[in-house]
C-alpha positions as CSV (number, residue, x, y, z in Angstrom):
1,X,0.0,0.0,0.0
2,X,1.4,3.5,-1.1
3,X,2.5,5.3,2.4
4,X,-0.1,8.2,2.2
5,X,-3.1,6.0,2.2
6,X,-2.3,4.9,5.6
7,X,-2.7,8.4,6.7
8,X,-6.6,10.4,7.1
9,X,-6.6,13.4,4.8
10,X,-7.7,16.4,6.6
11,X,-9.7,18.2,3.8
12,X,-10.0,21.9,3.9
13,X,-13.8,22.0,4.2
14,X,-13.4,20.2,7.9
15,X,-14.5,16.6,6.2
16,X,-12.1,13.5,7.1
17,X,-10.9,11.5,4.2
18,X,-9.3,7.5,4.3
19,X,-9.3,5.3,2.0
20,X,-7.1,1.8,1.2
21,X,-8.1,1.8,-2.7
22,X,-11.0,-0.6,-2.0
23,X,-13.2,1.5,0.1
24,X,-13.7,4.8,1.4
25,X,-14.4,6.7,4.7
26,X,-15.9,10.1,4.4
27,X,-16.7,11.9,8.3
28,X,-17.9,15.4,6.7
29,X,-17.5,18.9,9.0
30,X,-15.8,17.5,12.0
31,X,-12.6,19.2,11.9
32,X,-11.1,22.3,11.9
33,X,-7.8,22.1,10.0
34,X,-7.6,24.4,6.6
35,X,-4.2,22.8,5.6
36,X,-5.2,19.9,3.8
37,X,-3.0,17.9,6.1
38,X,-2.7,13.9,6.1
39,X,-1.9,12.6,9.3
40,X,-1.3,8.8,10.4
41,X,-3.3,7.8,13.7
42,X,0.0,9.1,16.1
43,X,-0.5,12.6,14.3
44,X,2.5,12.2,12.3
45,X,2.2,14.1,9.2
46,X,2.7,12.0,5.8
47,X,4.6,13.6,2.8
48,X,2.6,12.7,-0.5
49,X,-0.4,13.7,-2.3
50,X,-3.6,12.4,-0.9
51,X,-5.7,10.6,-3.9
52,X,-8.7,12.8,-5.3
53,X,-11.4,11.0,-4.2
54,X,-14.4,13.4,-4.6
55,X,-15.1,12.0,-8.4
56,X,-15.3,8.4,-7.5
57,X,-18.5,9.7,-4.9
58,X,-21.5,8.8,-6.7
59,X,-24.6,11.3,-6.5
60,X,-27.6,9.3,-4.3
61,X,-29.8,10.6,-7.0
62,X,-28.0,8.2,-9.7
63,X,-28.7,5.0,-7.4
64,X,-30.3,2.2,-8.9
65,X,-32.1,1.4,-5.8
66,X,-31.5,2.8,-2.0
67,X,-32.8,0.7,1.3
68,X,-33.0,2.2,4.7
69,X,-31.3,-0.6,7.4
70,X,-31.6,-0.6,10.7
71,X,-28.0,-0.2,11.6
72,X,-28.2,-3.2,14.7
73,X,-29.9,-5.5,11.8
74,X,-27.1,-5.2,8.8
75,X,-24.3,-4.9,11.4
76,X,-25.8,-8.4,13.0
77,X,-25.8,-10.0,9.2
78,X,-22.3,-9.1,8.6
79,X,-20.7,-9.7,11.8
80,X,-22.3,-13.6,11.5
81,X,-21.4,-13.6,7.8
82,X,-17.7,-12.1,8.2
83,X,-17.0,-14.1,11.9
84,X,-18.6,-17.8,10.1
85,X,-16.8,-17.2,6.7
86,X,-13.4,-16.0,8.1
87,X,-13.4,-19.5,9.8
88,X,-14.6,-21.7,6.6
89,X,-11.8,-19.7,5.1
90,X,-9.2,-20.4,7.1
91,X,-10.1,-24.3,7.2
92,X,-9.8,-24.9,3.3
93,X,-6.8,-22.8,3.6
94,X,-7.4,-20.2,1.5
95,X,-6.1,-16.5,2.2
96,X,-9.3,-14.6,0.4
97,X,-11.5,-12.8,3.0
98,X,-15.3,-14.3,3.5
99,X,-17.4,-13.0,0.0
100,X,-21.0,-11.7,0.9
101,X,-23.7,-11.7,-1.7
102,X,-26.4,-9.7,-1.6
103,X,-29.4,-11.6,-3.5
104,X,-33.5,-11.3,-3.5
105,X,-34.3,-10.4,0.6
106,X,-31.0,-12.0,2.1
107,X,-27.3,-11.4,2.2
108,X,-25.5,-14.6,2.2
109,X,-22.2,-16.5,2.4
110,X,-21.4,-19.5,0.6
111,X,-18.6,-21.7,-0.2
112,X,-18.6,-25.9,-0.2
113,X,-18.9,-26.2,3.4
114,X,-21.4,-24.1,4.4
115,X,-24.2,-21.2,3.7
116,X,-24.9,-18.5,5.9
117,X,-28.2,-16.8,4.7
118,X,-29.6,-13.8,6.4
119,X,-32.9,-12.8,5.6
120,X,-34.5,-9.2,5.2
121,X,-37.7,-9.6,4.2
122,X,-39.6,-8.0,2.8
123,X,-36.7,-5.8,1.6
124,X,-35.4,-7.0,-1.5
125,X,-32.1,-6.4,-3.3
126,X,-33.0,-5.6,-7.1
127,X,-28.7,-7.1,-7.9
128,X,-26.7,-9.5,-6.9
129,X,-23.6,-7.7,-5.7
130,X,-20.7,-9.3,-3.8
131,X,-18.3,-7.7,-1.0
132,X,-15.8,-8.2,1.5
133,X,-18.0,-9.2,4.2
134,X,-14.8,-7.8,6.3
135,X,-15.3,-4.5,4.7
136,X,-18.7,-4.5,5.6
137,X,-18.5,-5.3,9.3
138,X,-16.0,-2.5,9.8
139,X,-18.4,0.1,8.2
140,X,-21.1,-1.5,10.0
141,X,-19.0,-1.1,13.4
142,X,-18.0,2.2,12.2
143,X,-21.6,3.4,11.8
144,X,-22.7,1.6,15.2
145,X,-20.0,3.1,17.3
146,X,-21.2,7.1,16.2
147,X,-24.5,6.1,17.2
148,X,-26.5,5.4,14.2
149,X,-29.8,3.8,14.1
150,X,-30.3,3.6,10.0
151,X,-28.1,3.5,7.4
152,X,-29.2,3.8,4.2
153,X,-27.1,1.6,1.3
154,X,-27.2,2.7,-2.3
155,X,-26.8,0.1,-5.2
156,X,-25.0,1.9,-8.3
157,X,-24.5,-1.5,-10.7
158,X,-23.5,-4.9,-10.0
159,X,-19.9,-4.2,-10.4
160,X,-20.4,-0.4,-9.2
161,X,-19.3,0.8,-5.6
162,X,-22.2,1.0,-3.0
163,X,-22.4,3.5,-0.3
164,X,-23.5,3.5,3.4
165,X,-24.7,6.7,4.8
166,X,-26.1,7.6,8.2
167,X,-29.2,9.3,8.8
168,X,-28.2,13.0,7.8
169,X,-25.4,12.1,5.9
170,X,-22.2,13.4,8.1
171,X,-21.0,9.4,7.7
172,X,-20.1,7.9,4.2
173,X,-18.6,4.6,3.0
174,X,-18.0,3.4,-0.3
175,X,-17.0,-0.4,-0.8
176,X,-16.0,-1.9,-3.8
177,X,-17.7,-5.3,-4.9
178,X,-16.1,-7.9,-5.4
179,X,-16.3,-10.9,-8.3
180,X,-17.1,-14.2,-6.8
181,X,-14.4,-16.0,-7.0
């Protein structure tokens, strides 16, 4: 990973900024910095220009469907999808983090040994998309720790990045999808 994405930018306009090159974190109007620093966690500064990540931010209007989640319901769905799969994983050896699929009114895992389906009737997923299930339990514990009841998750396109935002939109993550391998 290139040094400067291990750091949070510290935009101008007071939002936070991290990203990894698979998914982004977006904290908007929470600081009050106007040198567009990037810092690592110990507040060391980090020498590099900070990806511009504004473009790949899709406008909510352009979603091909958006579901409002109850934040204890989706983080419960990936926490026994990422915690079930991680193991299954690790037992046919592979080094790939647990895939979840969302599909119809459930978001699944599934590999040879088992399947994990969580249902969210009567919601209904209009694509099958697949993500880290990883990814989606940190954004998940992200959301839950800033006290979040609903998160609402945007669907772009099957092979699109989908967004997580909190109730009045200070809290944003992108995740990529993955192909199911």
């Amino acid at each position: 990973m290139r040094p400067i994405l291990s750091g949070v930018k510290h935009a101008e306009n007071g939002d936070l900024l991290c990203t990894d090159s698979h998914r982004l974190y977006v904290a908007k109007g929470v600081h009050d910095r106007t040198d567009g620093a990037v810092l690592t966690p110990a507040g060391k500064n980090v020498d590099g220009n900070f990806p511009d990540v504004s473009r790949l931010i899709p406008d909510s209007s352009y979603a091909k469907q958006s579901l409002e989640i109850e934040v204890s319901e989706l983080f419960r769905a990936a926490d026994m999808i990422a915690s079930i799969g991680s193991i299954t994983e690790k037992e046919v050896k592979s080094d790939k983090p647990p895939a979840l699929e969302f599909k119809e009114d459930i978001i699944r895992y599934n590999n040879f040994q088992c399947q994990i389906n969580y249902s969210f009737y009567p919601l209904r997923f209009e694509e099958y998309i697949c993500a880290n299930a990883i990814y989606l339990l940190e954004a998940m514990k992200l959301l839950k720790a800033a006290g979040c009841q609903i998160v609402t998750l945007n669907f772009y396109g099957k092979m699109r990045p989908f967004t997580l935002t909190n109730e009045d939109e200070s809290l944003l993550v992108l995740i990529l999808p993955i192909r199911k391998y």
